[in-house]
KEMARVEX-546410 format. One record per residue (C-alpha): x, y, z; residue number from 1. Coordinates in pm, 1 decimal. Each point is the difference from the previous one (the first is absolute). Example, Ala and Ser with C-alpha at 12.3 -4.5 7.8 and 13.67 -1.06 7.14 Angstrom:
2
u / v / w / num
1230.0 / -450.0 / 780.0 / 1
137.0 / 344.0 / -66.0 / 2
//
This chain:
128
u / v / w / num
2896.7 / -4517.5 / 5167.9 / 1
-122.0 / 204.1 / -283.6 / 2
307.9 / 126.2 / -236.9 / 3
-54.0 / 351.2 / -26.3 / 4
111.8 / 66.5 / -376.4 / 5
-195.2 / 95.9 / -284.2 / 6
-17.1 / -292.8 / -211.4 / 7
-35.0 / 39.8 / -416.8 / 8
-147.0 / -294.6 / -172.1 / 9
-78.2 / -38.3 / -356.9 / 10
-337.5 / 29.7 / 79.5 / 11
50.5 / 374.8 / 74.7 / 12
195.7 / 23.7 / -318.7 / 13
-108.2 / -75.8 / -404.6 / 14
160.6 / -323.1 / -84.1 / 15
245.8 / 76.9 / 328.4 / 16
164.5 / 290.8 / -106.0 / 17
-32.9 / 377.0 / 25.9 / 18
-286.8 / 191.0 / -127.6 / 19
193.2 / 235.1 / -208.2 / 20
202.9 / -319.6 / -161.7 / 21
-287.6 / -171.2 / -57.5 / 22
-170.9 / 324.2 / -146.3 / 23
285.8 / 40.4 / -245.2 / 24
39.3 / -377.8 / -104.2 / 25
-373.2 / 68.4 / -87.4 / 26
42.8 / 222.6 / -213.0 / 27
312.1 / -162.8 / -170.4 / 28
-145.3 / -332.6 / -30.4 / 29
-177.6 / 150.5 / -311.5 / 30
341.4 / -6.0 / -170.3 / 31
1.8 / -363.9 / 20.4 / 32
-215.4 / 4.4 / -289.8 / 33
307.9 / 97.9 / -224.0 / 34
163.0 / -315.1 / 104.9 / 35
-296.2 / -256.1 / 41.4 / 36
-313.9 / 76.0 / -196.6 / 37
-270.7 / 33.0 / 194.7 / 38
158.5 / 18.5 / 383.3 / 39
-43.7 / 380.2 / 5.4 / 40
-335.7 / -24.3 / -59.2 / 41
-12.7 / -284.9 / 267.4 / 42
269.6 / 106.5 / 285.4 / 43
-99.3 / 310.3 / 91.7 / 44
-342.0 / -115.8 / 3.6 / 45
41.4 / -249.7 / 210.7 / 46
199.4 / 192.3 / 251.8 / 47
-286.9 / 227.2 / 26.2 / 48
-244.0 / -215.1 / 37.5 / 49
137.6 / -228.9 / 260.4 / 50
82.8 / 313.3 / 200.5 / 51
-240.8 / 247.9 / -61.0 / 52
-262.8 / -47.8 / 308.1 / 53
317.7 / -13.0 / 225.1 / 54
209.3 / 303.3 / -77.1 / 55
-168.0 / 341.2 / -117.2 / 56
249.9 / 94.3 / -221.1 / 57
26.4 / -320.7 / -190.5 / 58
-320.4 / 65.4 / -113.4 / 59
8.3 / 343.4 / -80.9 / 60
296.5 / -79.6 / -220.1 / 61
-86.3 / -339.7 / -104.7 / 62
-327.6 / 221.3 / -93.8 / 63
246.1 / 290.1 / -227.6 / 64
180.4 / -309.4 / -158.8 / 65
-304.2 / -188.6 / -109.3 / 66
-132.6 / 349.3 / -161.1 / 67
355.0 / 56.0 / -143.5 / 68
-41.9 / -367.9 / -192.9 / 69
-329.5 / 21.1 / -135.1 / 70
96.4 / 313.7 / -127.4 / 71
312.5 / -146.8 / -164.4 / 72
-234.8 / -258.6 / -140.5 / 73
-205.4 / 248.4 / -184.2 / 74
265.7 / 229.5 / -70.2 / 75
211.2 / -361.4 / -149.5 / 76
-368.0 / -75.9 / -196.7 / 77
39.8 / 400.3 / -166.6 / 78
318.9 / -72.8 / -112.1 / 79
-41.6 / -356.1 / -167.5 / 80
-343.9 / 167.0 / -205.0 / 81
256.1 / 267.6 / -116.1 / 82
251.3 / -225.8 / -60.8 / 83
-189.3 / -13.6 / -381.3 / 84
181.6 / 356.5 / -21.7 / 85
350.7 / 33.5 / 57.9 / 86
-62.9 / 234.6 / 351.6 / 87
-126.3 / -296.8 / 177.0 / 88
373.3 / -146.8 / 32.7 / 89
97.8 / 335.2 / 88.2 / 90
-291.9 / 77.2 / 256.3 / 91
76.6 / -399.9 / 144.9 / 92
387.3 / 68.6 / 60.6 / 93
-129.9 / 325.4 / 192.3 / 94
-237.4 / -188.5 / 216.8 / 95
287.0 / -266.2 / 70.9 / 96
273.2 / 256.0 / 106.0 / 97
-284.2 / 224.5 / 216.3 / 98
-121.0 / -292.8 / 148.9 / 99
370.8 / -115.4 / 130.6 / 100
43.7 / 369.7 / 138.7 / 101
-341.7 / 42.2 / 139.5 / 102
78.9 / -366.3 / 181.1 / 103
331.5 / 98.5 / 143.5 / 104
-79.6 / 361.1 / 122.0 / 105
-336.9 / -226.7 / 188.6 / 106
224.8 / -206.7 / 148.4 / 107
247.4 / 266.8 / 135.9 / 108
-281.3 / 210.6 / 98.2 / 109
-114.5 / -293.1 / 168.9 / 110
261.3 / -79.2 / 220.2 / 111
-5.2 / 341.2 / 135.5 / 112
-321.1 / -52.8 / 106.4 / 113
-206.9 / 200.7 / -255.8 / 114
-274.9 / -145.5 / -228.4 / 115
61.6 / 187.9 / -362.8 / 116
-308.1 / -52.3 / -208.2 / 117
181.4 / -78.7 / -350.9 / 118
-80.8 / 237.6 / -268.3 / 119
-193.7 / -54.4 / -275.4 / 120
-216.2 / -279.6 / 185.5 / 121
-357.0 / 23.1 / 8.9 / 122
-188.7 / -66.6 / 314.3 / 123
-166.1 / -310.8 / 11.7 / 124
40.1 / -83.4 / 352.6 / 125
-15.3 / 255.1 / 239.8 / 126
317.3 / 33.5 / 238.3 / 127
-69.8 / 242.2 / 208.2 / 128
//
């Protein structure tokens, strides 16, 4: 006798849980970075990459993310040549502060369901 109820596995889900989690753990992960050198670069990388074929939106985020840290990287790269005037310390505590905002409104917007490309990132991979 077959049992009649849908059944949810973690192979219907990113790492078992719900899309929209998952989504906004993505884009959180980055903040790991502040805590562990090099694991925001890494997490949210490999979160997208392990899921991306699977899940749609995964990539299309995981896609937005990756543009959003390459741009950081460039934008980090400005800041450390103008760092031989005194606006480059200014111009770097900018970029920290908009890059924790820009990270946290992701994540919210993620987990209602709604990819927000973050400002100020340049296009790299398309996500749409």
């Amino acid at each position: 006798m077959e049992d009649s109820t849908p059944k949810t596995t973690a192979d219907t889900k990113p790492w078992g849980m719900e899309e929209k989690t998952f989504l906004m753990l993505m884009h959180l992960s980055q903040l790991t970075g502040y805590i562990l050198p090099g694991a925001g670069l890494v997490l949210p990388i490999v979160m997208w990459a392990t899921n991306k074929d699977a899940f749609p939106e995964v990539d299309r985020h995981g896609k937005n993310i990756f543009n959003w840290m390459i741009s950081m990287l460039i934008y980090f790269v400005v800041c450390m040549v103008l760092m031989f005037i005194f606006i480059g310390l200014i111009a770097l505590v900018a970029l920290m502060i908009v890059n924790l905002i820009f990270i946290i409104l992701a994540a919210v917007k993620a987990n209602d369901g709604q990819l927000w490309p973050y400002p100020l990132s340049i296009k790299f991979f398309k996500t749409e």
